[in-house]
C-alpha positions in Angstrom: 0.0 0.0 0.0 2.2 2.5 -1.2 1.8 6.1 0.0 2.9 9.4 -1.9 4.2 12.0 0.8 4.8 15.9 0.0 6.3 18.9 1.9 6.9 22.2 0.1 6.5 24.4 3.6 9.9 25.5 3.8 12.9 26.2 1.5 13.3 22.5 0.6 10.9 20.8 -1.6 10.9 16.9 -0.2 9.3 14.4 -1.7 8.7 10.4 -1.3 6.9 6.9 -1.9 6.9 4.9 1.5 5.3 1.2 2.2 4.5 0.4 6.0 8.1 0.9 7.6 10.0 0.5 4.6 11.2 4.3 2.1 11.0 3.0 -1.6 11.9 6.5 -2.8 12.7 10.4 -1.8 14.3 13.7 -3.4 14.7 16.6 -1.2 15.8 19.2 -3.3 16.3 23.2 -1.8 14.0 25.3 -4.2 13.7 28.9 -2.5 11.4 29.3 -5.9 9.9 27.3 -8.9 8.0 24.8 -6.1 5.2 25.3 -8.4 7.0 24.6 -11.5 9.3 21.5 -10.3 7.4 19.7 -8.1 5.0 17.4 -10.6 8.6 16.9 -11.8 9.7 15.4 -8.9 6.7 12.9 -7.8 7.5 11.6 -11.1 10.8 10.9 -10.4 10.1 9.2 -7.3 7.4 7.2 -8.9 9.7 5.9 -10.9 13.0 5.4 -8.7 10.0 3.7 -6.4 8.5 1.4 -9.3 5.4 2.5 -8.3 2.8 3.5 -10.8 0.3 6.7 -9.8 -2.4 4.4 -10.2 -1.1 2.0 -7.4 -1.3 4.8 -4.9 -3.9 4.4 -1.8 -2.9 7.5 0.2 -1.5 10.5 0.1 -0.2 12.8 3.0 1.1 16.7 2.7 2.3 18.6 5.4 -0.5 21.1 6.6 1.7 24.1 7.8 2.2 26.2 9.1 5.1 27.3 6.9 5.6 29.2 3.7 1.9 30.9 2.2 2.7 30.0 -0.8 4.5 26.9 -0.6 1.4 25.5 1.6 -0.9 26.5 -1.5 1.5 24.5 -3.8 1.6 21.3 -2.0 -1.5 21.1 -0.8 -3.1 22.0 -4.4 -1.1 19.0 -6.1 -1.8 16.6 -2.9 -5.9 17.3 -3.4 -5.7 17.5 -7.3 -3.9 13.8 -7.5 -5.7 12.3 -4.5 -9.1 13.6 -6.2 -8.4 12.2 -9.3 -7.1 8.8 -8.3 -10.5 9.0 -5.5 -7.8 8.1 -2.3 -7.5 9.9 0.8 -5.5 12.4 1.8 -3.9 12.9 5.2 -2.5 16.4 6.7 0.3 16.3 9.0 1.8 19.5 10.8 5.1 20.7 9.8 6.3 21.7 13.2 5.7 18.0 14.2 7.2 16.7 11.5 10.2 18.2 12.3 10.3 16.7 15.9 9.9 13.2 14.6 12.8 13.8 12.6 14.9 14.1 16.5 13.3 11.1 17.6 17.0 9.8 18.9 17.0 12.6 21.4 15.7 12.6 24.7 13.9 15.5 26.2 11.8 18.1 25.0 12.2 19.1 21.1 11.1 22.7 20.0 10.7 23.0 15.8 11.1 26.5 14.6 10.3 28.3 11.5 10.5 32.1 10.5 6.3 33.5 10.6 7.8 37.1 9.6 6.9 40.2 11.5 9.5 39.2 14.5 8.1 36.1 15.4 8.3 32.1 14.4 6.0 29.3 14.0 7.1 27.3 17.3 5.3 24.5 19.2 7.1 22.2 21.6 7.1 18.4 22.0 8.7 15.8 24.0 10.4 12.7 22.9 11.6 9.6 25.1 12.0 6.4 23.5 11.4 7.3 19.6 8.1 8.8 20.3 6.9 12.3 20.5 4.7 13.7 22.9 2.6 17.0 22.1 3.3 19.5 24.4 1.9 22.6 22.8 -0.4 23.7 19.7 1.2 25.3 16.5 1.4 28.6 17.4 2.6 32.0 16.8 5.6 33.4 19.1 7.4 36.6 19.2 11.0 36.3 19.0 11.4 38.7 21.9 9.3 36.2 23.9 10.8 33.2 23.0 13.1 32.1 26.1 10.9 32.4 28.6 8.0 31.0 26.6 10.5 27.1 25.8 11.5 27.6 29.2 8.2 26.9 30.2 8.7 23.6 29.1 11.6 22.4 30.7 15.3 23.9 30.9 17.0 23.0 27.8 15.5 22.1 24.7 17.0 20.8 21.2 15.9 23.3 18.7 14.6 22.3 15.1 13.7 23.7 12.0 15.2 26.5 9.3 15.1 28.9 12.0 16.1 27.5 15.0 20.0 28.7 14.1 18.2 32.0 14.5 17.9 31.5 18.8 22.0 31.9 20.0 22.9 28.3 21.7 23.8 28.0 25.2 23.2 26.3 28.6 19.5 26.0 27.9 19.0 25.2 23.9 20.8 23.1 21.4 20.6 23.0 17.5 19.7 20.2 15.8 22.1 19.4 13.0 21.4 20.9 9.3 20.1 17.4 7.9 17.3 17.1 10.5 16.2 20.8 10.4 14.4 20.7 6.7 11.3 18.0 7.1 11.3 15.5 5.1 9.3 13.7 3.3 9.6 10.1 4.3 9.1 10.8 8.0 5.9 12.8 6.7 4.4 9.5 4.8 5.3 7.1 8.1 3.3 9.7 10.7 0.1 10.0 8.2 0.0 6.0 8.7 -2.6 5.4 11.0 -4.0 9.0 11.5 -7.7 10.5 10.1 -8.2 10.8 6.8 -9.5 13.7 4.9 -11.8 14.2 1.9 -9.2 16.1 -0.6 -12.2 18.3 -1.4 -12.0 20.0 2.0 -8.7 19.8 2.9 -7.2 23.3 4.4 -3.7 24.4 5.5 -3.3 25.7 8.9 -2.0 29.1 8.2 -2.2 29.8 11.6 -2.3 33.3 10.9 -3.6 35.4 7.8 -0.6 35.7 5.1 0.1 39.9 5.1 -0.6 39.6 1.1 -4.4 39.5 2.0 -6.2 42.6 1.5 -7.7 44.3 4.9 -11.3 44.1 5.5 -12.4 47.7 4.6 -9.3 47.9 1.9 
């Protein structure tokens, strides 16, 4: 039961094909533009690195944001569009906890981090003991300025995740995640979605989390 995974939140455009436990393909590729334009590209390169046909798909799963606007509308668009046309369900996973399944070798509490603009990231905070991570907090909006003390709530030191967790100076209380593990991937996408509720394609929505500032004021 092969499942097509996709996550074009962030600067890297990931991709893969995954059977129960097992990765049969994956291409992370950094795009900081052209997602729209390469991605179709790339499902067909793993399709065929996989041996997997399109029609032999039963599942797809996208990551649901929060993230880049745009790169949320791109991924999700092609997600519904091939899942619609092949009548499979779709399955939306959250960036952020993405991200901390990728540091499922530490111990402790995991905080993913991405840029939200305006000062402030996309945060929420987790903790993992045994290969298993544990929700701590929602997706969320958090000002830079009130950062520490907001992942201090959590527990002294935290490994920090994510294309803007190099952002936040390292010291006695956080720790940075290597470059590999701080881009989500695509293969750890399609293993979480196994298991979790399905969607209709036809009403799936990203969690922005917060309007994008491209979106005209009511009144405007």
């Amino acid at each position: 039961m092969p499942v097509l995974s996709l996550d074009t939140t962030t600067t890297v455009a990931s991709v893969a094909i995954v059977r129960g436990e097992a990765v049969l393909s994956e291409i992370s590729l950094g795009m900081v533009q052209n997602h729209a334009a390469r991605l179709m590209p790339l499902v067909d390169v793993a399709l065929r690195e996989a041996g997997v046909t399109l029609a032999a798909l039963t599942q797809l799963a996208v990551s649901a944001g929060p993230g880049s606007f745009t790169g949320l509308r791109i991924g999700l668009s092609l997600a519904k569009g091939i899942a619609e046309g092949l009548a499979v369900p779709l399955v939306l996973i959250s960036t952020l906890e993405v991200l901390a399944a990728q540091c499922s070798l530490h111990s402790g509490v995991v905080i993913p981090l991405l840029d939200a603009q305006r000062q402030a990231y996309y945060a929420s905070a987790f903790r993992v003991e045994g290969g298993h991570c544990v929700r701590l907090s929602p997706d969320m909006v958090v000002q830079k300025g009130e950062f520490a003390t907001w992942a201090l709530s959590f527990a002294p030191r935290a490994l920090l995740t994510g294309e803007a967790a190099i952002d936040v100076e390292a010291g006695p209380h956080f720790a940075v995640a290597p470059n590999f593990f701080r881009a989500p991937r695509a293969s750890v996408l399609g293993f979480l979605s196994q298991g979790r509720p399905l969607s209709d394609p036809r009403f799936a929505l990203p969690n922005y989390i917060r309007p994008s500032s491209a979106q005209p004021k009511k009144g405007v």
